[in-house]
Kinemage of the C-alpha trace (Angstrom):
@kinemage 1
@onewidth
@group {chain A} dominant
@subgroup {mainchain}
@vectorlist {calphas} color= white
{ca unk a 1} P 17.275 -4.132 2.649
{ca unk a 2} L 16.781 -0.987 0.642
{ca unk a 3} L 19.407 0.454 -1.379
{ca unk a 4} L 20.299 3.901 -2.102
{ca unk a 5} L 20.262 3.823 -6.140
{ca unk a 6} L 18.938 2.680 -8.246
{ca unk a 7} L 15.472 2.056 -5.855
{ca unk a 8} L 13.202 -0.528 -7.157
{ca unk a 9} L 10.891 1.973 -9.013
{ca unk a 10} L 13.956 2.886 -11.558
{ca unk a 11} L 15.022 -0.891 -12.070
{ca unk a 12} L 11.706 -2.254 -13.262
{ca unk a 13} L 10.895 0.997 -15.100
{ca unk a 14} L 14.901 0.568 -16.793
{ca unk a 15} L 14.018 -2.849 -17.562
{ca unk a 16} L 10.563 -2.202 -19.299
{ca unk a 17} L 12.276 0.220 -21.490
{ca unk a 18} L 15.346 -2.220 -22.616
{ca unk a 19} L 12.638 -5.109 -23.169
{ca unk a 20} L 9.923 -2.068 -24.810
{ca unk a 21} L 12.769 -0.876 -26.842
{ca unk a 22} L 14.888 -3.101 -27.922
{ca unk a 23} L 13.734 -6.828 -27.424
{ca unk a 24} L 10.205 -6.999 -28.073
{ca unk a 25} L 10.898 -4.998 -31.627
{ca unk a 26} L 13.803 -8.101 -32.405
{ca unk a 27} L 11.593 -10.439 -30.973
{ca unk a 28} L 8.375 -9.079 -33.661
{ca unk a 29} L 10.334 -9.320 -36.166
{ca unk a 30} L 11.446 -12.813 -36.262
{ca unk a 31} L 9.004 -14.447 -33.037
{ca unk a 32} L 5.602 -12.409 -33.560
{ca unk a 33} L 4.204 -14.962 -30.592
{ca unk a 34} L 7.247 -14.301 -28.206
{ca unk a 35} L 7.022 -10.565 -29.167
{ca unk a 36} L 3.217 -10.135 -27.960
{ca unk a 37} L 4.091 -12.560 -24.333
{ca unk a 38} L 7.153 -9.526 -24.311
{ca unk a 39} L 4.735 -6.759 -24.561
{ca unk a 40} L 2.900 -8.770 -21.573
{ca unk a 41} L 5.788 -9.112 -19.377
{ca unk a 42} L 6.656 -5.164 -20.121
{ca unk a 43} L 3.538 -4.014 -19.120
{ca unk a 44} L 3.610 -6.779 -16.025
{ca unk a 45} L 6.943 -4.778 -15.431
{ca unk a 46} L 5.322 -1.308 -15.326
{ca unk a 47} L 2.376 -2.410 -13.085
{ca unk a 48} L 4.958 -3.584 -10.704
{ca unk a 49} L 6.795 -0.517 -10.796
{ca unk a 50} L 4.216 1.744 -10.006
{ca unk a 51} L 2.531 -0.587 -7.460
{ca unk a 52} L 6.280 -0.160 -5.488
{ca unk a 53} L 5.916 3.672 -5.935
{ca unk a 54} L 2.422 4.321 -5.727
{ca unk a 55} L 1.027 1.400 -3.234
{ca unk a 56} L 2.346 2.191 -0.222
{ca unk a 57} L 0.276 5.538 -0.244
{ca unk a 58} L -2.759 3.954 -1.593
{ca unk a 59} L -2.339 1.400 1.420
{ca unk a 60} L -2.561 4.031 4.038
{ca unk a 61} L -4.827 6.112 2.809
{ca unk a 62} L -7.562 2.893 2.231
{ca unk a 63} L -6.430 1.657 5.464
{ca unk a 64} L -7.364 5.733 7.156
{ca unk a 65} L -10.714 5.897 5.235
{ca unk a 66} L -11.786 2.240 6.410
{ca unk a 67} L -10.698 2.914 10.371
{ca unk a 68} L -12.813 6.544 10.005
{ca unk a 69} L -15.868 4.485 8.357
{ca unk a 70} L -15.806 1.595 10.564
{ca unk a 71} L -14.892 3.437 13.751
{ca unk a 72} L -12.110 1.031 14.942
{ca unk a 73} L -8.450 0.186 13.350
{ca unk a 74} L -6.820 -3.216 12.607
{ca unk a 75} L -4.881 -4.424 9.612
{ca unk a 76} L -5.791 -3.137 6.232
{ca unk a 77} L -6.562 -7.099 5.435
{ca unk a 78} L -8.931 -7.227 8.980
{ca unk a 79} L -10.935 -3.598 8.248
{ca unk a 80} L -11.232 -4.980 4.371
{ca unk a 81} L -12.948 -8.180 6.164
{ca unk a 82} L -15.198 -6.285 8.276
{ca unk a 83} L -16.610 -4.412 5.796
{ca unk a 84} L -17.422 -7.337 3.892
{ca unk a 85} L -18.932 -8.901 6.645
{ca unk a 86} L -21.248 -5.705 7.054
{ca unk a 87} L -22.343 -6.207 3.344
{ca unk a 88} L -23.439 -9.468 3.529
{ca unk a 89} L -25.218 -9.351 6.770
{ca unk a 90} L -26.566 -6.589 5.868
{ca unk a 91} L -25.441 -4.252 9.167
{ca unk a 92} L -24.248 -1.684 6.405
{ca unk a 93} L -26.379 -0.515 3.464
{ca unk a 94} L -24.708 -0.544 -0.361
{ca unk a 95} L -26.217 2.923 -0.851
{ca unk a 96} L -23.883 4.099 2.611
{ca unk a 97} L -22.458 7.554 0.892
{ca unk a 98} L -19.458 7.680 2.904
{ca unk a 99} L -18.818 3.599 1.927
{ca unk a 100} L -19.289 4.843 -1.662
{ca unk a 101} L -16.979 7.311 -1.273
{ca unk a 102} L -14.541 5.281 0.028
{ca unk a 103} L -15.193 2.500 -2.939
{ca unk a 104} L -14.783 4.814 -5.243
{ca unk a 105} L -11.451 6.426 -3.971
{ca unk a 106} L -10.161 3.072 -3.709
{ca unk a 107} L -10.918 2.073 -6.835
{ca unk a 108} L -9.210 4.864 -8.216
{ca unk a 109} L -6.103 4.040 -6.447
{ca unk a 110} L -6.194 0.690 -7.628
{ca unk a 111} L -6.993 1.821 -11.482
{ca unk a 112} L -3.756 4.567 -11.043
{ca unk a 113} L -1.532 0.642 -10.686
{ca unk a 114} L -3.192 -0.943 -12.899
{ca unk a 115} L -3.635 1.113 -15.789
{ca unk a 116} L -3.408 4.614 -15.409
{ca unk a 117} L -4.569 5.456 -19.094
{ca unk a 118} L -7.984 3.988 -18.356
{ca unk a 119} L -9.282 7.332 -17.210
């Protein structure tokens, strides 16, 4: 069940700054090892707390683009599937512009989670 405040977003993102700024600095200091698999877990953290924020959106607008290219809707999971299956039978070409376009859009949603300072 949801809560009012704080939402999910600002819990992970206030628990990547206590472990960022005060526990992973302790933890260099006198555990070097445990102090890099901190930095790990904080970043884990911050992946997580953007894929609450930003996934949702990301969701629906992969799961729109996919129902406009493959004419028909289903789950996000069953369109993902089909389009698959139109690779590698070959029903739909690699070079498709409006697959592309949709690759490429999806992609950058993906990259915006993962590691937005890639770009």
């Amino acid at each position: 069940m949801a809560q009012d405040r704080p939402t999910a977003p600002e819990l992970l993102t206030a628990i990547a700054d206590f472990l960022r700024e005060e526990a992973t600095p302790a933890l260099d200091r006198t555990e070097p090892r445990l102090g890099f698999q901190m930095r790990v877990a904080v970043n884990s953290l911050a992946i997580l707390e953007r894929e609450s924020r930003l996934g949702p959106e990301a969701d629906r607008r992969e799961h729109a683009r996919l129902a406009t290219l493959l004419g028909r809707d289903g789950t996000l999971d069953d369109l993902n599937r089909e389009l698959a299956r139109q690779l590698r039978s070959g029903t739909r070409d690699e070079c498709d512009a409006a697959m592309m376009a949709h690759l490429e859009a999806t992609t950058a949603d993906k990259i915006a989670i993962a590691n937005p300072k890639w770009r």
